[in-house]
C-alpha positions in Angstrom: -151.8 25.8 44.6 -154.4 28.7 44.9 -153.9 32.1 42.5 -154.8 34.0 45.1 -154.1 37.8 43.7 -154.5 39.6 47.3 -154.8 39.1 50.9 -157.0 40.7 53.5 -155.5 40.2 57.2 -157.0 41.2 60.1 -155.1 42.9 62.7 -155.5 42.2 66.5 -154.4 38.4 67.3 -153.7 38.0 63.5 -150.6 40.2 62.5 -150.1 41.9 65.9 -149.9 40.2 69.3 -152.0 42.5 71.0 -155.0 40.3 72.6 -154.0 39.1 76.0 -152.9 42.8 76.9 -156.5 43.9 75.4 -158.3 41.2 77.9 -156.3 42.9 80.9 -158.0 46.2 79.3 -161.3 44.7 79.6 -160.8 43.2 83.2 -160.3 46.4 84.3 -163.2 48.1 82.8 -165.3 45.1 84.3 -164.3 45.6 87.7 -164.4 49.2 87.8 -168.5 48.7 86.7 -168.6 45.9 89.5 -168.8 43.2 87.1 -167.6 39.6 87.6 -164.4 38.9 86.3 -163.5 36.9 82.9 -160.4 34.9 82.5 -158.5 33.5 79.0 -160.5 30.6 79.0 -163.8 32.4 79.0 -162.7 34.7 77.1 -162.0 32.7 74.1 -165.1 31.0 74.1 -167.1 34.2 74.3 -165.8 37.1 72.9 -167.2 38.2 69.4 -165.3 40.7 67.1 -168.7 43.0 67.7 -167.5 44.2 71.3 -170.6 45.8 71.7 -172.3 42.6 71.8 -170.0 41.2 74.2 -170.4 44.0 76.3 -173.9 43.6 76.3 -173.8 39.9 76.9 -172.0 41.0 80.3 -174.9 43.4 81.6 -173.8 46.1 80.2 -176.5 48.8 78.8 -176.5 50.0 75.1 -176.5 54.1 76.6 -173.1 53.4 78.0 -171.3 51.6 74.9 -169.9 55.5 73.8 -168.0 56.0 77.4 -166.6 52.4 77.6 -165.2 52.5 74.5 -163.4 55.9 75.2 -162.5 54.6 78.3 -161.0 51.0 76.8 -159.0 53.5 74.5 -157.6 55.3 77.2 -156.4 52.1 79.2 -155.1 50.2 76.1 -152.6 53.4 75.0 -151.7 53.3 78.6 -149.4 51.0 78.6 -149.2 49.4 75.2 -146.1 51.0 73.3 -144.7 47.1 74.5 -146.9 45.1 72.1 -145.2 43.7 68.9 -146.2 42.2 65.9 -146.1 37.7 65.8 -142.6 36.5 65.1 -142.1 36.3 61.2 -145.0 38.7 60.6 -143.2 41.8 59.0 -140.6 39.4 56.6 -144.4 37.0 55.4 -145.4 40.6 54.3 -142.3 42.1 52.8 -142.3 38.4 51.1 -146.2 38.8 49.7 -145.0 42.2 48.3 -142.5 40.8 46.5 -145.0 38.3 45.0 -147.0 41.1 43.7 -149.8 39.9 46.2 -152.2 43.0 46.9 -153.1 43.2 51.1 -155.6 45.1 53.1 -156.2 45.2 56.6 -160.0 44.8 57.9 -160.5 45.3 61.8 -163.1 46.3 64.0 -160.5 48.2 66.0 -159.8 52.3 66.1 -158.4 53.6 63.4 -156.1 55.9 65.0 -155.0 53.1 66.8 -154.1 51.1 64.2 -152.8 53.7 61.7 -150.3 54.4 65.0 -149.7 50.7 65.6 -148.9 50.2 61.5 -146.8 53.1 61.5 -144.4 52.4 64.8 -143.8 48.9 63.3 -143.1 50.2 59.8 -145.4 48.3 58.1 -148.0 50.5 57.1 -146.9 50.7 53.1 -147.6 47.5 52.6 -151.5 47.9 52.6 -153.2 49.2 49.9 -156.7 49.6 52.1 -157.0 49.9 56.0 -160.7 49.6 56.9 -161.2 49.8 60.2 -164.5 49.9 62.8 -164.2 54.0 62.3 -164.7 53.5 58.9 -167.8 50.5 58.1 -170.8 50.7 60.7 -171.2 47.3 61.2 -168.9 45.5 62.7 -167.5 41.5 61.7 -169.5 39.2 60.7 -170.8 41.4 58.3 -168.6 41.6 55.0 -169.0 45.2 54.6 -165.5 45.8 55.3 -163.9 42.9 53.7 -166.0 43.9 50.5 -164.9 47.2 50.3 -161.2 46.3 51.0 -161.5 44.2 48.0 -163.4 47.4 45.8 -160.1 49.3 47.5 -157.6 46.7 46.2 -159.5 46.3 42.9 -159.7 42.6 43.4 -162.5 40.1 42.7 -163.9 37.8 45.9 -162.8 34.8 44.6 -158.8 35.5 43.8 -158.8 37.3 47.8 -158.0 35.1 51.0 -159.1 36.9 54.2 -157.0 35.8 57.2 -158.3 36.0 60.9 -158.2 34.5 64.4 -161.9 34.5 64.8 -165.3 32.8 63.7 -166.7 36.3 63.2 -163.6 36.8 60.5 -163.8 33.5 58.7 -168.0 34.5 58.8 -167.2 37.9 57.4 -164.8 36.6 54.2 -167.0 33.6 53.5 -170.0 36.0 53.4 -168.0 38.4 51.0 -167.0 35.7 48.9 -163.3 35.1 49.9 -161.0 31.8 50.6 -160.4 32.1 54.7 -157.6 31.0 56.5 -157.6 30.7 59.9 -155.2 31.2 62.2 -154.7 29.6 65.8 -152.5 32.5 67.4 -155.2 35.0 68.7 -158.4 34.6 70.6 -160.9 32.1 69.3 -159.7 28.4 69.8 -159.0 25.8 66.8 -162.2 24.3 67.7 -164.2 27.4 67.4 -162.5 28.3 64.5 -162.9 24.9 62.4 -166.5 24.8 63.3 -166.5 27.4 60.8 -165.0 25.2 58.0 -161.8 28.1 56.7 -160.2 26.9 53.6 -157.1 26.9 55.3 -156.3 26.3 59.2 -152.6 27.9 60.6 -150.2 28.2 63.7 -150.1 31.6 62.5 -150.2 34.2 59.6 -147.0 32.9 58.1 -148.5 30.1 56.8 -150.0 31.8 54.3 -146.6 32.2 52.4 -147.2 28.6 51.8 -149.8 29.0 49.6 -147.5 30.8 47.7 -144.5 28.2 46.9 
């Protein structure tokens, strides 16, 4: 079994269920700019973890990235006080704690967004490091974030797993050094994400507590 001393997690389709009700977000925005519509399928095979870049890939200019993404903030609080962590998610971390296993979240999501989410689902004190897209200027695939989660943490590379639901995650750990696991519960498909070669392919983020047995 792995010694793994931490775990880096990301957040949206990885600890919290939260990216179906985001592609109804951005199916809104398209149609209210007159673009064509995206379904689940398409959207799995080509959204990347840098939003700009899928927004771009849909038409849409650079100048206008600043009001969309106010705009996809105001539509996603809207209406999603509903939204709730996977099944098993909060006991897999109060179990890691236990362990002594240091965790950090890295997303390219709001912070305020996700400091709120943490907080209304009481799980915020198990992090010792929330980086968020507010916080590193280049979005996943770049391991900026997961690198300075790990300086956060005071962990080396190679005793961290990262954990995330998309190629641009397992791109991101491997590129800062880290074991990846990934997991088959948010928006990139198994194939996508073993074309990527993780360490570790799950149903979902409570696998990981079997690398802990």
């Amino acid at each position: 079994m792995p010694n793994f001393k931490a775990v880096i997690f990301d957040w949206d389709g990885t600890l919290f269920d939260s990216v179906k009700y985001a592609l109804k977000v951005y199916r809104k925005q398209f149609k209210s700019l007159g673009l064509p519509d995206v379904h689940w399928r398409n959207f799995r095979k080509e959204f990347m973890a840098d939003y700009h870049k899928y927004y771009a890939s849909k038409g849409v200019p650079p100048s206008a990235f600043d009001d969309i993404d106010k705009e996809w903030i105001r539509l996603y609080d809207a209406e999603s006080k509903n939204l709730k962590l996977f099944p098993g998610a909060k006991r897999m971390l109060s179990a890691l704690k236990r362990r002594g296993i240091k965790m950090a979240i890295v997303s390219n999501g709001s912070r305020p967004r996700i400091l709120r989410e943490l907080k209304a689902h009481g799980i915020g004190h198990y992090f010792g490091a929330v980086v968020t897209g507010d916080d590193i200027p280049e979005f996943k695939p770049s391991p900026k974030g997961v690198i300075y989660a790990l300086g956060e943490l005071r962990v080396r590379p190679a005793d961290a797993l990262y954990v995330g639901d998309m190629a641009d995650d397992l791109l991101a750990g491997k590129r800062a050094g880290t074991k990846t696991a990934a997991v088959a519960c948010g928006i990139h498909t198994v194939t996508r994400l073993v074309e990527e070669k993780p360490d570790y392919v799950m149903k979902d983020a409570t696998g990981v507590l079997q690398l802990f047995k």
